[in-house]
LUMLUM-735766 format. One record per residue (C-alpha): x, y, z; residue in one letter. Coordinates in steps of 0.05 Angstrom, whole numbers, plus 32768, in hexadecimal, padded with zeros to 4 digits. Layout:
XYZA...
This chain:
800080008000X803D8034800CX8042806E8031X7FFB809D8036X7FE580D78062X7F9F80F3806FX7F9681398098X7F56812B80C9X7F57817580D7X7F7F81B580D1X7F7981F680E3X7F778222812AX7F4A82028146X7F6B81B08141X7F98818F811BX7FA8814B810CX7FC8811A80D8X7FC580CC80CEX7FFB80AD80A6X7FF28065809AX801F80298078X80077FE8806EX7FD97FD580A7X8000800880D5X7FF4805380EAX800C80878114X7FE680CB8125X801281158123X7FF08141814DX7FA9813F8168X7F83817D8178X7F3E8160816BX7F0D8135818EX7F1B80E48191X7ED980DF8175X7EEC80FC813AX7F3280DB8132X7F088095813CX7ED680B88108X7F0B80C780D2X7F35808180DAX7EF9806480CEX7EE680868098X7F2D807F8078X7F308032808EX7F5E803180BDX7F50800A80F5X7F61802F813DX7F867FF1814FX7FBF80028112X7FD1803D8139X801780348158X801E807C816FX801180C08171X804680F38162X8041813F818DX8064816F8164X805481AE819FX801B81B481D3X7FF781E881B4X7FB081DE81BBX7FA281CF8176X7FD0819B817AX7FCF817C81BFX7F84818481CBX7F71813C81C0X7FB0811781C8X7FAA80F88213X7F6080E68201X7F7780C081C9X7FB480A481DFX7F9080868219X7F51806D81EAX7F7E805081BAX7FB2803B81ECX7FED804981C7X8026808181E2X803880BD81CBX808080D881ADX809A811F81BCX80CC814681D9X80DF81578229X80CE819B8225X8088818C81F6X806781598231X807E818A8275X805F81C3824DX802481A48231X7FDB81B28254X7FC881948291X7F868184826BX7FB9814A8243X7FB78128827FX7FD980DE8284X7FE280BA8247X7FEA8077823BX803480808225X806A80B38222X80AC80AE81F6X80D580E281F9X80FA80F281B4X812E8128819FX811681538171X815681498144X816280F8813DX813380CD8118X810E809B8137X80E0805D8134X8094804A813DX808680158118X808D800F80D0X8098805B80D4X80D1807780D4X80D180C480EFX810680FA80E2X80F68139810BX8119817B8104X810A81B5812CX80DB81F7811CX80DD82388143X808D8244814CX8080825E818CX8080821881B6X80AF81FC81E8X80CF81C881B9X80A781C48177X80BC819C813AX80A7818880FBX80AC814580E3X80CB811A809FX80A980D18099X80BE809F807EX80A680568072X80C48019808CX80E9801C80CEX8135803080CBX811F80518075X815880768057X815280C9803BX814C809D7FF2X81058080800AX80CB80A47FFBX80BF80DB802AX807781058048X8083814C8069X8053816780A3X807281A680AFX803E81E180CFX8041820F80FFX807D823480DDX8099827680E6X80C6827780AAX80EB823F8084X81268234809CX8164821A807DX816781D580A0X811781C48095X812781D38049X816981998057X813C816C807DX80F781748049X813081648009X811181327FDEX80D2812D8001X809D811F7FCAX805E81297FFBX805681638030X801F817A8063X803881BF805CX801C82048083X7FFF8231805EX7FDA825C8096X7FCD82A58082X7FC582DD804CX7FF7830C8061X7FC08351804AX7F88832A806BX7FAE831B80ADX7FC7836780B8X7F84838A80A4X7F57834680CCX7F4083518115X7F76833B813CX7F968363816BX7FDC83828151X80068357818DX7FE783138165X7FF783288123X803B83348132X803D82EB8150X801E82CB8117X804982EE80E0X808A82EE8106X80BF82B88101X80A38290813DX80638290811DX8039827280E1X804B8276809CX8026829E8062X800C828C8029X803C82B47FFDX8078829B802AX805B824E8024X805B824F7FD2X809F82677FD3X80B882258003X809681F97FDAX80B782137F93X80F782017FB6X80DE81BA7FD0X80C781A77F8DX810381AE7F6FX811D81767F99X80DC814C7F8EX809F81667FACX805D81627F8AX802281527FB2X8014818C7FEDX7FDE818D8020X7FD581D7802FX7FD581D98084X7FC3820180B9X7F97822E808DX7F7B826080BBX7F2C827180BAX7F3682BB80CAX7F7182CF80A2X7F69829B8063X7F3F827A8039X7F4C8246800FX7F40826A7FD0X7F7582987FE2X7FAB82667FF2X7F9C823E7FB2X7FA582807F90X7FEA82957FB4X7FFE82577F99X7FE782587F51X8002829F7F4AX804882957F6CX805982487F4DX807082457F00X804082197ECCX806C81E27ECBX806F81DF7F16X802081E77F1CX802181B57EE9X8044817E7F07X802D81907F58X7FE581757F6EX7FD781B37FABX7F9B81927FDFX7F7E81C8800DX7F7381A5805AX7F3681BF8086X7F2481BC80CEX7EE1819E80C3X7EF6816F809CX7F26813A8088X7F5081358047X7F4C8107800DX7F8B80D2801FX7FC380E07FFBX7FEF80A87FE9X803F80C67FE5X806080B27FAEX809D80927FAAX
């Protein structure tokens, strides 16, 4: 079956990703309801018993929301850094596992194997993640990106993302809507600064680059409700990538309601 992902939700208000391989899965992020993981596994066919894990890339709400809940529903633990568990809510509460991981050397879960590299959002430890399939996989094996939550792009996630051919990739605001929207002038800063999200504009550019190295199939991420739509991303793309890169690039806009078509990475 290879390597596929699916994006349950994304936005502010929750995220979460299922990548599966064979008749095994593992969960980045989960800032929804377990009902509605359950609800989308389902509806993808993945049973919840194929989960091996769930991956924490920072305790923001919209990431860590869910993720005791469900660890302790599905029974499986939950991968992250020292700093991400002692600053996540109290709300987390136990889960039914905790493995700490640096947020610099790959590691296993699974057929899965995960290459994280550090981000500089606004979190105590956040990271962004490379997967692989096939426990122990080489850089030569076929390679999915979930990278939100960015600031800016910086020079090792473009190392670590080289050759990827799939990518869950943010692609959070309109720069024009975000400064003239209704958030106070303190938050725009944030989200347009370097520890913050990434714009549209900012998001085509990155992805230029990665396809030169192999990318073509991006899940636009983190799209935010207020200060986006998903016209407007689509557009930012269409207007800042050449023909033959538009030509050869499938772009699939993620939602918060809902889940993504799954998205098999190609080899």
């Amino acid at each position: 079956m290879g390597l596929a992902v699916c994006v349950l939700a994304s936005g502010s208000s929750g995220n979460c990703v299922v990548v599966t391989s064979d008749h095994e899965a593992i969960i980045v992020d989960s800032g929804i309801s377990k009902k509605r993981v359950l609800g989308g596994l389902a509806e993808i066919g993945v049973a919840a018993d194929a989960v091996r894990g769930i991956v924490l890339t920072h305790e923001h709400s919209d990431h860590s929301g869910g993720v005791g809940v469900l660890s302790r529903g599905l029974g499986v633990p939950v991968y992250s850094t020292a700093a991400t568990f002692r600053a996540c809510p109290a709300s987390v509460g136990v889960l039914a596992g905790q493995v700490e991981i640096s947020e610099r050397e790959p590691f296993d879960i699974g057929r899965f194997r995960l290459e994280p590299f550090p981000t500089f959002h606004d979190a105590a430890n956040p990271f962004a993640l490379v997967i692989r399939e096939g426990g122990g996989a080489t850089r030569g094996s076929a390679g999915l990106g979930v990278v939100t939550d960015l600031g800016f792009v910086s020079t090792l996630a473009f190392a670590r993302l080289e050759g990827v051919t799939a990518a869950v990739f943010e692609s959070n605001h309109d720069r024009t809507m975000l400064m003239n929207g209704p958030y106070p002038w303190d938050l725009k800063q944030r989200i347009a600064g370097r520890q913050g999200h990434l714009d549209n504009a900012t998001s085509a550019e990155a992805v230029l680059k990665l396809w030169e190295s192999g990318l073509r199939t991006v899940l636009l991420a983190h799209l935010s409700e207020i200060n986006n739509t998903p016209q407007t991303a689509l557009d930012a793309f269409r207007t800042r990538l050449p023909p033959e890169v538009l030509a050869s690039t499938e772009l699939i806009v993620t939602h918060p309601d809902r889940r993504s078509e799954v998205v098999h990475v190609r080899s």
